[in-house]
C-alpha positions in Angstrom: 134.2 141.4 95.6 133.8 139.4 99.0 132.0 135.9 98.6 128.0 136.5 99.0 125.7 134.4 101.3 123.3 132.6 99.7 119.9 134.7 99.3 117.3 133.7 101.4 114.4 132.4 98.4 117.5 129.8 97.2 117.9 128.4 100.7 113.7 128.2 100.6 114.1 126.5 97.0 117.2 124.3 98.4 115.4 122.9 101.8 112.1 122.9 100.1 113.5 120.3 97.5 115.7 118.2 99.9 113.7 116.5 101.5 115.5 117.2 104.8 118.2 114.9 103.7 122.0 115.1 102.8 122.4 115.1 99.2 124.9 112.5 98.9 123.6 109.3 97.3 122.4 106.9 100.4 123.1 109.2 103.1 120.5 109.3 105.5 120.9 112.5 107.9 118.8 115.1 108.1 119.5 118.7 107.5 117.4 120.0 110.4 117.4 117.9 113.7 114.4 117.4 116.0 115.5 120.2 117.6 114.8 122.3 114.6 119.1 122.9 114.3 120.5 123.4 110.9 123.1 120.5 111.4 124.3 120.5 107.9 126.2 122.7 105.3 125.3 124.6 102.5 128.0 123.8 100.2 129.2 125.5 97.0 129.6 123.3 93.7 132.1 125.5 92.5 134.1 127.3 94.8 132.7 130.7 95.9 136.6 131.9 96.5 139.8 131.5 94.5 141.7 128.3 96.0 138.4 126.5 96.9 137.7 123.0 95.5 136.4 124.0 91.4 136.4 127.3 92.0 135.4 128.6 88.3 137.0 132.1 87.4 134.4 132.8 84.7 131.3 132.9 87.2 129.9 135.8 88.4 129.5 136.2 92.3 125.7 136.2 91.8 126.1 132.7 90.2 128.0 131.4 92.9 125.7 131.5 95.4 122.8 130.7 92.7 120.6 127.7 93.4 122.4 126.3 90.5 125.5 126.0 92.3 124.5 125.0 95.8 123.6 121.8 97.2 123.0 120.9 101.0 125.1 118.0 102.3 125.8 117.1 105.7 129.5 117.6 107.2 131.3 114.1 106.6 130.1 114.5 102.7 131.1 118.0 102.5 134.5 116.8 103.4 134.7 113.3 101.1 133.4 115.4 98.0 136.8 118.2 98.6 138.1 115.4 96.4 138.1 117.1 93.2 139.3 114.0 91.4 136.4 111.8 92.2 133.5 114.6 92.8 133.8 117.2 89.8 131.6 120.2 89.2 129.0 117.8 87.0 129.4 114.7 89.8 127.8 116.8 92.1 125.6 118.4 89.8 124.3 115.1 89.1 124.2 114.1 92.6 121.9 117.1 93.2 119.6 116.6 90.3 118.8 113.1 91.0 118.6 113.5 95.1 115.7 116.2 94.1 114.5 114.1 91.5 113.8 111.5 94.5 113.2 114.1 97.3 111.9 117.1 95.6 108.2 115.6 94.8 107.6 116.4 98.6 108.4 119.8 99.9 110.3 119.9 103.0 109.1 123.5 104.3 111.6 125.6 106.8 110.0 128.2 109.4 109.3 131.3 107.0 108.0 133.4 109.6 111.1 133.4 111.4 113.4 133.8 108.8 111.8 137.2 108.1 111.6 138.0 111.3 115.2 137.9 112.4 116.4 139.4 108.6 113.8 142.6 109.6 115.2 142.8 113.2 118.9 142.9 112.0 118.1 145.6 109.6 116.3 147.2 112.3 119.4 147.3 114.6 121.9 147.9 112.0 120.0 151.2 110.7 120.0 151.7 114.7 123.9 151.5 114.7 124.4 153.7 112.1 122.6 156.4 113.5 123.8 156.5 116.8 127.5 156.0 115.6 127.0 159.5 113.3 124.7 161.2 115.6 125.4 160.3 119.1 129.1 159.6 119.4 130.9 161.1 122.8 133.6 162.1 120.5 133.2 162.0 117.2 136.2 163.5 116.3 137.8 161.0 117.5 135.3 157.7 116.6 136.6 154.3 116.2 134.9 153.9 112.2 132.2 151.6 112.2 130.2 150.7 109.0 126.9 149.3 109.9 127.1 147.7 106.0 130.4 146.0 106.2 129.7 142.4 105.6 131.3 139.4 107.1 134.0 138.4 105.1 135.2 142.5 104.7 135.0 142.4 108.5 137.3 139.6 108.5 139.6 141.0 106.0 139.9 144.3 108.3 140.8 142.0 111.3 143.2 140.2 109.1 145.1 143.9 108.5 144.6 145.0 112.1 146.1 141.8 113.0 149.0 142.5 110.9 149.3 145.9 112.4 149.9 144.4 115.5 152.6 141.9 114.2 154.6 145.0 113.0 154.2 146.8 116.0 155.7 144.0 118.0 158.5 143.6 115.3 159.4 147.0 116.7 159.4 147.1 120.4 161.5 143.7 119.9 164.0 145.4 117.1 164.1 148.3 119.5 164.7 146.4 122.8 167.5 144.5 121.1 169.3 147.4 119.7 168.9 148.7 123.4 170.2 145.6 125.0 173.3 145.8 122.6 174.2 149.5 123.7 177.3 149.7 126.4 175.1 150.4 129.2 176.4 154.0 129.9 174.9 155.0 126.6 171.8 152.5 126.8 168.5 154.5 126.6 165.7 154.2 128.7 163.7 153.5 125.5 163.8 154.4 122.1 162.4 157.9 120.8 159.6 156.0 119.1 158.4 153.4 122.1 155.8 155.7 124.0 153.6 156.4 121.2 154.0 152.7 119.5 153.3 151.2 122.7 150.5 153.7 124.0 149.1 155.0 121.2 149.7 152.6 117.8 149.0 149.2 120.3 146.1 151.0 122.0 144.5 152.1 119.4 145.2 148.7 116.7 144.1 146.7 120.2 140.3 148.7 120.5 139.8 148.7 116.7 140.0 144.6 116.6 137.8 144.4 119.5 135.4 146.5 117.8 135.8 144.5 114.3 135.5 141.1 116.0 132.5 141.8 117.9 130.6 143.1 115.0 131.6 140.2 113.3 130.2 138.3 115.7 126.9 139.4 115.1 127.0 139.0 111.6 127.7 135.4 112.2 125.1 134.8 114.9 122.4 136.8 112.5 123.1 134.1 110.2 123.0 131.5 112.2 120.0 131.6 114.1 118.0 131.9 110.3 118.7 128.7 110.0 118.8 127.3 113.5 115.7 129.6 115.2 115.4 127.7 118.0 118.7 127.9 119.6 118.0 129.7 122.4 121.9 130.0 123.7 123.1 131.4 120.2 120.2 134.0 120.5 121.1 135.0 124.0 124.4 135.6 123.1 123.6 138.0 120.1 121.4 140.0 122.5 124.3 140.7 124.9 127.0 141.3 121.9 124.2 143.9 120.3 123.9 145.6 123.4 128.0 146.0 123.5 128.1 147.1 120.5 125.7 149.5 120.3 127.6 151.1 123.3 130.8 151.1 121.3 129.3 152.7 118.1 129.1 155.6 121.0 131.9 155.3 123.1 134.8 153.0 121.1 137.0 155.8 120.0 141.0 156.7 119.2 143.6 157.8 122.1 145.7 160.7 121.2 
């Protein structure tokens, strides 16, 4: 199963219990600037993917994004406490427990209202996708997929393969090109039986699909963002324009054949 983001009532618990500070001992920048910008990271005690620092193979994914295995640190200390050897799973554990017990007497309160508000809008506009992708496509025969649902890190892992796709497609026109080149000329073809269809149809095709992937995946990371950095008015204006694309692809974007 794909890592999950945090849900939003542990972020409340995590900011509400910080104190608006980095949760390394001494460490005295805030989470949120003045600016009301999320400058810090929500970081997972125990890895929430195989090869990350403690990952733990018996945890469930709920428990890895529980408030039990999340503290908020700012970027230096995310980096310094990678170090396995010197920050285990119950270092930073105890680190969190006695920031909070310090901090967590005060509650450090985030903007609710506008939390809810972009979470409601995005579900709005991905319903909005879904429908107009199976009901209003030019061609639905021949429809790029989209799934309104797919999270971020499935979206990624579909680039990943598309990418691939294209690697193997330029293995080809190169291996074909060579074997060309290497034909006496009076017997060299113009191009090999394959090449028109690789290079118009496969490339097209792999090429459209990966800018449809990376655009939605674009919004999934700027729908995150701005719920913890409202006020960032350039991040905002930039996932008004990118819904608007895409919204135009779930009825356009489709195969050539």
């Amino acid at each position: 199963m794909p890592r999950l983001a945090p849900r939003p009532e542990v972020l409340r618990a995590l900011f509400a219990r910080s104190g608006n500070r980095c949760s390394f001992p001494g460490c005295p920048t805030p989470l949120i600037n003045e600016k009301h910008q999320f400058i810090a990271q929500v970081c997972h005690i125990e890895a929430a993917e195989d090869g990350g620092e403690r990952f733990n193979r018996s945890q469930t994914d709920e428990q890895r994004r529980s408030y039990e295995n999340l503290i908020l640190l700012c970027y230096p200390h995310h980096v310094e406490t990678d170090d396995v050897g010197l920050y285990s799973a119950e270092r930073l554990r105890e680190i969190k427990h006695e920031h909070e017990q310090v901090f967590g007497q005060k509650l450090f309160q985030i903007d609710e209202s506008l939390l809810h508000k972009i979470a409601s809008e995005m579900a709005n506009y991905w319903a909005y996708v879904a429908q107009l992708h199976r009901d209003h496509h030019v061609a639905s025969d021949l429809a790029i997929e989209i799934d309104a649902t797919a999270n971020y890190i499935q979206l990624a892992d579909q680039a990943s393969d598309l990418l691939s796709d294209l690697h193997r497609i330029q293995a080809y026109l190169i291996e074909s090109d060579q074997l060309r080149q290497a034909a006496p000329e009076s017997e060299r073809p113009v191009s090999g039986p394959n090449d028109f269809g690789i290079l118009y149809i496969g490339l097209t095709n792999t090429i459209t699909k990966l800018a449809v992937i990376t655009t939605q995946m674009e919004i999934k990371y700027l729908e995150e963002f701005l719920k913890l950095n409202p006020a960032d008015h350039a991040a905002r204006t930039r996932l008004e324009a990118r819904k608007a694309e895409f919204s135009e692809s779930a009825t356009s974007a489709g195969y050539v054949d």
